[in-house]
PyMOL commands that place a pseudoatom at each C-alpha (Angstrom):
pseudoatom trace, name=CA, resn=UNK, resi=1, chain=A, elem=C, hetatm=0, pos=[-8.114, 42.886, -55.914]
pseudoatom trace, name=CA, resn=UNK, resi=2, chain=A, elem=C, hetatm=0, pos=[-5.787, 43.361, -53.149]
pseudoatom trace, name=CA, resn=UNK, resi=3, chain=A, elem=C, hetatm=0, pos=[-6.605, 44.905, -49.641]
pseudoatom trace, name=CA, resn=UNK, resi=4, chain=A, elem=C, hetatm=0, pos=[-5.211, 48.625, -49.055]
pseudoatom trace, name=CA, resn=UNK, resi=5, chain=A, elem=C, hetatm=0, pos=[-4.488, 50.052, -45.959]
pseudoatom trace, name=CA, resn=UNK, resi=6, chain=A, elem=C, hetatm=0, pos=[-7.652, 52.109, -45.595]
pseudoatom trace, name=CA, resn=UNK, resi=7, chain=A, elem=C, hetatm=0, pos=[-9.486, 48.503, -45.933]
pseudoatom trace, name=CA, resn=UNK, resi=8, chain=A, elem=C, hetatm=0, pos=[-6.846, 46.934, -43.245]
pseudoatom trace, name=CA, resn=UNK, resi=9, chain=A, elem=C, hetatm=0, pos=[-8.026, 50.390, -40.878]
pseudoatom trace, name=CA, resn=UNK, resi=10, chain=A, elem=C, hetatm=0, pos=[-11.315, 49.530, -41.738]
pseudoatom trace, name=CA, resn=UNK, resi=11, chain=A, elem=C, hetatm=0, pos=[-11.530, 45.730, -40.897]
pseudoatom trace, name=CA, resn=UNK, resi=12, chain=A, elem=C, hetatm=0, pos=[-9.883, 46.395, -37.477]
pseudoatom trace, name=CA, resn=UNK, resi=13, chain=A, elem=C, hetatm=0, pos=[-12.035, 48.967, -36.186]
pseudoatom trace, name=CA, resn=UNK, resi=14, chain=A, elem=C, hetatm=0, pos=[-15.180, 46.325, -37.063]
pseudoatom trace, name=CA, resn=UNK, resi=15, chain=A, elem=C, hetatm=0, pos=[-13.003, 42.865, -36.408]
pseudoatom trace, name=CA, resn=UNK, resi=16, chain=A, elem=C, hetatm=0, pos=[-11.256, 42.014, -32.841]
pseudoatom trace, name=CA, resn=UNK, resi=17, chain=A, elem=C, hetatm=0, pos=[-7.657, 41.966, -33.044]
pseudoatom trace, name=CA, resn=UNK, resi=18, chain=A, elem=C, hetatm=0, pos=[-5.368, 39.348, -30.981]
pseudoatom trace, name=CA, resn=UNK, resi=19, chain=A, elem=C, hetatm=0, pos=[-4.707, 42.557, -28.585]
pseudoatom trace, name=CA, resn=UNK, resi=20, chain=A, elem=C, hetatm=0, pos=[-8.043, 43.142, -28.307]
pseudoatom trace, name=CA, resn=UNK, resi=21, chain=A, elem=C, hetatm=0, pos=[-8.615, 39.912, -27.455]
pseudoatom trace, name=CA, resn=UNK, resi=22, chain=A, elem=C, hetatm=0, pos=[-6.113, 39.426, -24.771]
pseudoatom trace, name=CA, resn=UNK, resi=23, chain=A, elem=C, hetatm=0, pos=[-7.041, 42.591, -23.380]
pseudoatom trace, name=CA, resn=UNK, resi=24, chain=A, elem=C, hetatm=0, pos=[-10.716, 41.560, -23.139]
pseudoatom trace, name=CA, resn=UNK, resi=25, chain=A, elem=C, hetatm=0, pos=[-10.434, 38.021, -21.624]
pseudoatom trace, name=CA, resn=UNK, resi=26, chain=A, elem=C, hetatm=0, pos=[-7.347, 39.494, -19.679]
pseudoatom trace, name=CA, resn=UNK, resi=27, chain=A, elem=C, hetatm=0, pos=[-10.058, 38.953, -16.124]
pseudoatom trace, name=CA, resn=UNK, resi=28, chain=A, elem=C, hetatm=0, pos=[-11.039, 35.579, -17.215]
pseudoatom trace, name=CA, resn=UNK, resi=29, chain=A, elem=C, hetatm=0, pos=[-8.876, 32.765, -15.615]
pseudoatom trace, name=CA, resn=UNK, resi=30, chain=A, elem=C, hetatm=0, pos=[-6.859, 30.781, -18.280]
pseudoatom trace, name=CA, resn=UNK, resi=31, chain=A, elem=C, hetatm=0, pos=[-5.948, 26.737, -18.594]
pseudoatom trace, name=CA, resn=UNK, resi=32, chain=A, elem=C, hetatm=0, pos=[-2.462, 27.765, -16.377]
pseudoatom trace, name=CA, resn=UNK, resi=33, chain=A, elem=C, hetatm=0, pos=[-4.868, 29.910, -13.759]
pseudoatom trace, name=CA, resn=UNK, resi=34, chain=A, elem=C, hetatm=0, pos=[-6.946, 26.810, -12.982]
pseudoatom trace, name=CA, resn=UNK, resi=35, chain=A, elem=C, hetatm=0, pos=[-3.929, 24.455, -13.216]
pseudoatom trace, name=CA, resn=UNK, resi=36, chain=A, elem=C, hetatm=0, pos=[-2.698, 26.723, -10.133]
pseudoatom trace, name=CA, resn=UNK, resi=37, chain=A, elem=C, hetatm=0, pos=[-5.631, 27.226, -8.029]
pseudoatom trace, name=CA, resn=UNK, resi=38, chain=A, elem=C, hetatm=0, pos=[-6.331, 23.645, -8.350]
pseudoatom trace, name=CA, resn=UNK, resi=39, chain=A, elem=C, hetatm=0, pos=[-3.105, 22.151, -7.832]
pseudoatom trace, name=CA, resn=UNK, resi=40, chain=A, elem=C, hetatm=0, pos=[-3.877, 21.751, -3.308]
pseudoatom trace, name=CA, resn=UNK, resi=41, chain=A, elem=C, hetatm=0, pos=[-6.601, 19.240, -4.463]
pseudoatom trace, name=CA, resn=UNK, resi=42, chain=A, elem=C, hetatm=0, pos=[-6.881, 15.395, -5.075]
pseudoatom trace, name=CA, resn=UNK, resi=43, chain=A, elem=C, hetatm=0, pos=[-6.280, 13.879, -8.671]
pseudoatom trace, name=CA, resn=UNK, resi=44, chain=A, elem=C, hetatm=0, pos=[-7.488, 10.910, -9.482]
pseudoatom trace, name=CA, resn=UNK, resi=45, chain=A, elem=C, hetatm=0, pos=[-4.663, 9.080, -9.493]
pseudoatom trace, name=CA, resn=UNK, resi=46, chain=A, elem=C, hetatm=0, pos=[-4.011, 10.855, -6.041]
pseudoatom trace, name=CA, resn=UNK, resi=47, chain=A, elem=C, hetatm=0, pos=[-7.311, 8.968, -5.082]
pseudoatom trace, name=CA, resn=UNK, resi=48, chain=A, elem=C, hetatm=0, pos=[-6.622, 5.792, -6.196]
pseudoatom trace, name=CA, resn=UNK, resi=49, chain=A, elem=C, hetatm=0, pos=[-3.415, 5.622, -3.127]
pseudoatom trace, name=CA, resn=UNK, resi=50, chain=A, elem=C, hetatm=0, pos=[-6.168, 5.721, -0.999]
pseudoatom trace, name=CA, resn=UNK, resi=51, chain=A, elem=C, hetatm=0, pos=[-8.277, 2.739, 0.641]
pseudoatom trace, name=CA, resn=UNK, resi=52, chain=A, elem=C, hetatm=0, pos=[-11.687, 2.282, -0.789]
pseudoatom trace, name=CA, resn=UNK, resi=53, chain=A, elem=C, hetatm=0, pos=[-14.752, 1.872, 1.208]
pseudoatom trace, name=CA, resn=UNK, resi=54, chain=A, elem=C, hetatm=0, pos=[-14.340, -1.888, 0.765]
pseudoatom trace, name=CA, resn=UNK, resi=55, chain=A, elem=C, hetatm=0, pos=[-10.758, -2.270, 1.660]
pseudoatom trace, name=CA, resn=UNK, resi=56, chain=A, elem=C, hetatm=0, pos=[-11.437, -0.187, 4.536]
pseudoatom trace, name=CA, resn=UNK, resi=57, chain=A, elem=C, hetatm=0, pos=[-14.196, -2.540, 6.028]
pseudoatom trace, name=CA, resn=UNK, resi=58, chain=A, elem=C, hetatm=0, pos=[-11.432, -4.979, 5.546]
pseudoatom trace, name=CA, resn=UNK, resi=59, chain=A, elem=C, hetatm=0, pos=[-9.473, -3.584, 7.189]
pseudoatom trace, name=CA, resn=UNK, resi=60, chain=A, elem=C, hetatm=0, pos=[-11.814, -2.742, 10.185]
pseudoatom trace, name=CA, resn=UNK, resi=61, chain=A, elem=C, hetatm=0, pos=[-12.574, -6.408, 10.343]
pseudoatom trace, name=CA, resn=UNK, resi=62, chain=A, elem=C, hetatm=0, pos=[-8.962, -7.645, 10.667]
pseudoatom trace, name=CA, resn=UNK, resi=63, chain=A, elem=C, hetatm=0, pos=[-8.087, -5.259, 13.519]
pseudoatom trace, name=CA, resn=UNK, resi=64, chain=A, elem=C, hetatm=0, pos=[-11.121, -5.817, 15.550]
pseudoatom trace, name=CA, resn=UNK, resi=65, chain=A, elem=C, hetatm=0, pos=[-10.424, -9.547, 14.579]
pseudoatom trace, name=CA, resn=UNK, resi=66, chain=A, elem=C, hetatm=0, pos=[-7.395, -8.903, 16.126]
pseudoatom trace, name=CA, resn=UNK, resi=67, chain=A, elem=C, hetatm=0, pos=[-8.349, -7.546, 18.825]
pseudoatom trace, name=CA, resn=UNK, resi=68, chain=A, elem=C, hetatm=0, pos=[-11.356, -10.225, 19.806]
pseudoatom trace, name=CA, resn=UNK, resi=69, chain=A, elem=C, hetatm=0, pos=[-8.210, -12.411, 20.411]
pseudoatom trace, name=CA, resn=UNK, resi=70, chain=A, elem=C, hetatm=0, pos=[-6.252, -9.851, 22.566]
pseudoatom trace, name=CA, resn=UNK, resi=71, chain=A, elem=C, hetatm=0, pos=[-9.194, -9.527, 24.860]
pseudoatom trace, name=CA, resn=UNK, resi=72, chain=A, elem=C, hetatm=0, pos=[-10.613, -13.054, 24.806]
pseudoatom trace, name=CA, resn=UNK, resi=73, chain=A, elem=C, hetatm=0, pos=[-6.701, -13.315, 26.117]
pseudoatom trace, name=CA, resn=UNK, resi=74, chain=A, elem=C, hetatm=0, pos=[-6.921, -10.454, 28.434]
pseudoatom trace, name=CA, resn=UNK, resi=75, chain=A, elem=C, hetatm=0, pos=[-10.296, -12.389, 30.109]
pseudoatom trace, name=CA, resn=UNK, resi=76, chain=A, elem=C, hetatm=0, pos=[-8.027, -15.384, 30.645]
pseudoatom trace, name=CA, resn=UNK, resi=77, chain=A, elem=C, hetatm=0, pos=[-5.084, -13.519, 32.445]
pseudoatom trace, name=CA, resn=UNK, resi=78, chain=A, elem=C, hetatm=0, pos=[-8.278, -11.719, 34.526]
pseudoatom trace, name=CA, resn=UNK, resi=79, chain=A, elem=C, hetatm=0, pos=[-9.869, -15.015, 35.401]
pseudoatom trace, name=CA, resn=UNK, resi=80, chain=A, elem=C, hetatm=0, pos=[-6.370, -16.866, 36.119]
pseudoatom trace, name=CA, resn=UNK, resi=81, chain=A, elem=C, hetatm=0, pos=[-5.417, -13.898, 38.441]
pseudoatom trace, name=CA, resn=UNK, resi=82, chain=A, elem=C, hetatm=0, pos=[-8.988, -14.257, 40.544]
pseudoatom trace, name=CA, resn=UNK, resi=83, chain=A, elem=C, hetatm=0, pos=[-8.485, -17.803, 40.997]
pseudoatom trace, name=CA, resn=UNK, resi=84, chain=A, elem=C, hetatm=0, pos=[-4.907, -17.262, 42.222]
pseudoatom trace, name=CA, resn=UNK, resi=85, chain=A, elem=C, hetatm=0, pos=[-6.416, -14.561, 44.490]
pseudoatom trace, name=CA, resn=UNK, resi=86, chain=A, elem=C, hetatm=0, pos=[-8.786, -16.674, 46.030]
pseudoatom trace, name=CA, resn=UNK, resi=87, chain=A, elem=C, hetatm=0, pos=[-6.420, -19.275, 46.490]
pseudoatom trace, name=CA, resn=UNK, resi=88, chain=A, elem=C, hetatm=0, pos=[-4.091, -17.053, 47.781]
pseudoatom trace, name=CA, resn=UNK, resi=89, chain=A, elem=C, hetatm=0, pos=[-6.983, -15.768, 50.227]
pseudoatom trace, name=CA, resn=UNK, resi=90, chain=A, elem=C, hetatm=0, pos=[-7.794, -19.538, 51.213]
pseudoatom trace, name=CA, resn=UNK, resi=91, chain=A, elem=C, hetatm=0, pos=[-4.386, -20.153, 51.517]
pseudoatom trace, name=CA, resn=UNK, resi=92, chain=A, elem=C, hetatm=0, pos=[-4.122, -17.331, 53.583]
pseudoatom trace, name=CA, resn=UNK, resi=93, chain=A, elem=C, hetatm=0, pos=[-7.566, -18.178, 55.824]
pseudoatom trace, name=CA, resn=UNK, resi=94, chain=A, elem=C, hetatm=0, pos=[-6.180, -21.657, 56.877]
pseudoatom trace, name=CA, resn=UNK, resi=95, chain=A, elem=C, hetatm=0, pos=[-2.190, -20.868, 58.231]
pseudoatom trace, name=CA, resn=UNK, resi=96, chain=A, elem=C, hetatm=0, pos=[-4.410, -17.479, 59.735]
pseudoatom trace, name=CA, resn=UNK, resi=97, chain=A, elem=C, hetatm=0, pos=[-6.805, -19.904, 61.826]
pseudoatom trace, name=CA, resn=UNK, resi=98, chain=A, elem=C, hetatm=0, pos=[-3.694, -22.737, 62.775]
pseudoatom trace, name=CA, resn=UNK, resi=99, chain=A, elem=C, hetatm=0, pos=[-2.065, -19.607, 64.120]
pseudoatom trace, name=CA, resn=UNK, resi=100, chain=A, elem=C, hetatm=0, pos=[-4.944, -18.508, 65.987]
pseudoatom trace, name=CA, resn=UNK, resi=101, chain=A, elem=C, hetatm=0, pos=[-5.349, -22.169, 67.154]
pseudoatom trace, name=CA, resn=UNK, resi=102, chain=A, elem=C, hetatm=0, pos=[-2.104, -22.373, 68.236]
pseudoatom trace, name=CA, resn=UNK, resi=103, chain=A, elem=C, hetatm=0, pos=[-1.726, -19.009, 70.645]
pseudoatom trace, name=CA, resn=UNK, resi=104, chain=A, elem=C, hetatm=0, pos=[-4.992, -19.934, 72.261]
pseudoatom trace, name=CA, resn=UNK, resi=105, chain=A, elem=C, hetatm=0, pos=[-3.172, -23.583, 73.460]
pseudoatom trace, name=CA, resn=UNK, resi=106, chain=A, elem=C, hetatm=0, pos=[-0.445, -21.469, 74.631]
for i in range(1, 106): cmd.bond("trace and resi %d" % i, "trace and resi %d" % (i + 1))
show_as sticks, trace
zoom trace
């Protein structure tokens, strides 16, 4: 028994066509949509370029490592230039006083 065109009229007005589909989930966002809106954000292979929470302690560690030396460094050049101050000063103290010595003689 084969279908006539009445029963094709029929079976559309009860069924959903492909048009009436599209035109019904025409407001819904498709797979491309969401591909789009999503694109501006992180993948996870964009992730993995970035440092975990681990590797980023590491990473903290070694420069302030670093930088323990710099200043322990920094404290020596500080120290060294207040000793050479003060002997500088003393230096200073003693050739003021022979002067002093000296013009009261004269």
């Amino acid at each position: 028994m084969a279908l006539t065109q009445t029963d094709i009229t029929k079976l559309s007005k009860i069924f959903a066509t492909k048009e009436d589909l599209r035109k019904a989930l025409a407001p819904y966002a498709t797979k491309e949509d969401l591909r789009k809106a999503l694109a501006p954000y992180a993948t996870k292979e964009d992730l993995e370029k970035y440092l975990t929470v681990d590797e980023f302690r590491q990473f903290k560690d070694d420069v302030l490592t670093g930088l323990d030396k710099v200043m322990g460094e920094l404290k020596k050049i500080r120290e060294e230039q207040i000793f050479m101050h003060n002997k500088v000063y003393q230096d200073h103290e003693k050739r003021i006083t022979r002067l002093e010595q000296t013009q009261s003689l004269a």
